[in-house]
C-alpha positions, 0 to 999 in steps of 0.5 A: 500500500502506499499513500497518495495522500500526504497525509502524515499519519498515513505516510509514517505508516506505510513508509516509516517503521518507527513504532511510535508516532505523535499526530494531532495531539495523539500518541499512536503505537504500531503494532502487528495485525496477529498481535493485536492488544488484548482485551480491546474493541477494534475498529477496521477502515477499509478503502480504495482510493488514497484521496479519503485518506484525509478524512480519515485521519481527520475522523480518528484525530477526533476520537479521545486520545486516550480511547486510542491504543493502538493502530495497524496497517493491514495488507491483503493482495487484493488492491485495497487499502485498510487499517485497525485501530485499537480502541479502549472504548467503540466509537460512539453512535455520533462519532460512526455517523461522522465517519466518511462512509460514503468513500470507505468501510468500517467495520466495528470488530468485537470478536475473533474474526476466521483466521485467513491464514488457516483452512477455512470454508467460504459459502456464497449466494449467487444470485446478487452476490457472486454475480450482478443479476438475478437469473430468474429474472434474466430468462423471464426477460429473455423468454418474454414473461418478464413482468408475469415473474416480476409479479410473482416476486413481488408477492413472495417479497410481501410475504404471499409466497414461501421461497419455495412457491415462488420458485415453482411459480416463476419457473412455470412461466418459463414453460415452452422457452427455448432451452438455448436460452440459458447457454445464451445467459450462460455465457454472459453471465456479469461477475460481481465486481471483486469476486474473482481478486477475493477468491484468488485470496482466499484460495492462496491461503487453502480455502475451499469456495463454494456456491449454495444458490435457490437459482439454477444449476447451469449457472452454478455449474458454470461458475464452478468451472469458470472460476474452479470452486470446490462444489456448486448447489442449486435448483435443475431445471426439467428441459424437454426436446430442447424446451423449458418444462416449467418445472424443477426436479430434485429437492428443492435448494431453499434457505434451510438447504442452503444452510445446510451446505455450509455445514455438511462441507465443514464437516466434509472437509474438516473445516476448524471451528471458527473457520466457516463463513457465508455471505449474501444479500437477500433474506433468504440467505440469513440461515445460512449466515446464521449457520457459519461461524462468521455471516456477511452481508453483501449490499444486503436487504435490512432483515439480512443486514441486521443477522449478519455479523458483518455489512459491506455496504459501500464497496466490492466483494474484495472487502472480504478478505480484510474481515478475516485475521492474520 
């Protein structure tokens, strides 16, 4: 990492390896990421372009000096940029509202993170998450039953509709659709920005990737080849003389299923406890969070965003690895 800015909190902290630094009326002691004081609250400030780095510096000039402990850079391959504070007390409710939160990340941390540096166990929602779109949708577009879907969806989001009869609602309207449809899709299929950087992370230090999607198996399918994941779970699509039936067969990939997953591969792979984590966006995805040892929010509905241990709210998926501990 190295500071754009001129900001000398920052400079010292990349460029000068002194372990002490006066700033602004705050004495600031370096210390390691996997050595981090004990007993204290930590505050992680995750961003992309060095110009914020101002308005951080400005942010923790205005915590009390004597809440201040320690600070730590933390480095990841991903091309992001991150530091820890180390803090006797969290920052107050006015102190995060003042916080440029619109520009970076930060994450209140409280408990041991999953060690990144360890085997561990990664579970994604694919739909919104691991891609930018939702394919049910896509195909209704391309199949020309958009808005009878849209529909659908909607009544499942008032609560109409359990996950289940939804799926098996919408994927009717498919009925008589030409099964080219899905290679088409297949192949256009638009990553979420970041996920590729983060799996590449994560696959350095011995992970296992997985995907758990109430989607279809043709996509996961080809995101598992695509991108060289452990194992993919979804819905598979009944096709007839090249033609969507409108149906699903086999059990059907829903919330509990989805949770599930996360920890029949721990225990087929011999995930350490505390090394397990899931992340998504939508509601249908909060057992799954709940059921890994460390859930993530991505971009997510408020009901998931308050069950998750972690939000990321503003930047991409290549946060990720920066919630994680060395």
């Amino acid at each position: 990492m190295e500071s754009l800015n001129q900001d000398a909190l920052f400079l010292w902290l990349v460029s000068d390896h002194s372990p002490r630094f006066e700033h602004q009326g705050q004495v600031f002691e370096r210390y390691q990421e996997s050595a981090y004081p004990a007993g204290v609250s930590r505050v992680r400030i995750i961003y992309q372009d060095a110009v914020v780095e101002g308005a951080i510096s400005a942010w923790i000039a205005a915590l009390p000096s004597s809440d201040v402990i320690g600070i730590s850079h933390i480095e990841r391959q991903v091309g992001l940029h991150c530091i820890e504070l180390a803090l006797v007390n969290l920052p107050s409710q006015a102190q995060l509202a003042a916080f440029p939160q619109s520009l970076a990340e930060l994450h209140v941390i409280n408990f041991d993170l999953p060690r990144l540096n360890h085997p561990g166990l990664l579970v994604m929602d694919m739909d919104s998450t691991a891609i930018q779109i939702e394919c049910i949708d896509e195909l209704a577009a391309m199949a020309g039953v958009g808005e009878r879907v849209a529909a659908i969806t909607e009544r499942a989001m008032q609560g109409e509709l359990d996950f289940e009869q939804s799926l098996r609602q919408r994927v009717a309207q498919l009925k008589g659709a030409d099964a080219s449809i899905i290679t088409t899709l297949c192949d256009n299929l638009p990553l979420m920005p970041g996920l590729e950087s983060m799996l590449l992370e994560l696959k350095s230090h011995g992970w296992r990737l997985v995907v758990a999607s109430g989607g279809f198996t043709p996509f996961v399918g080809h995101l598992k080849q695509l991108l060289s994941l452990d194992a993919a779970f979804a819905n598979e699509l009944v096709i007839t003389d090249d033609k969507l039936a409108g149906e699903v067969t086999g059990k059907v990939v829903d919330a509990q299923f989805k949770a599930d997953v996360v920890e029949r591969c721990s225990e087929q792979w011999g995930i350490p406890k505390g090394q397990s984590v899931a992340i998504g966006d939508g509601a249908n995805d909060i057992p799954m969070v709940m059921a890994a040892d460390f859930g993530i929010a991505f971009h997510a509905k408020p009901k998931l965003a308050a069950a998750a241990d972690a939000n990321i709210r503003h930047l991409d998926l290549r946060v990720l690895p920066y919630l994680l501990q060395i």
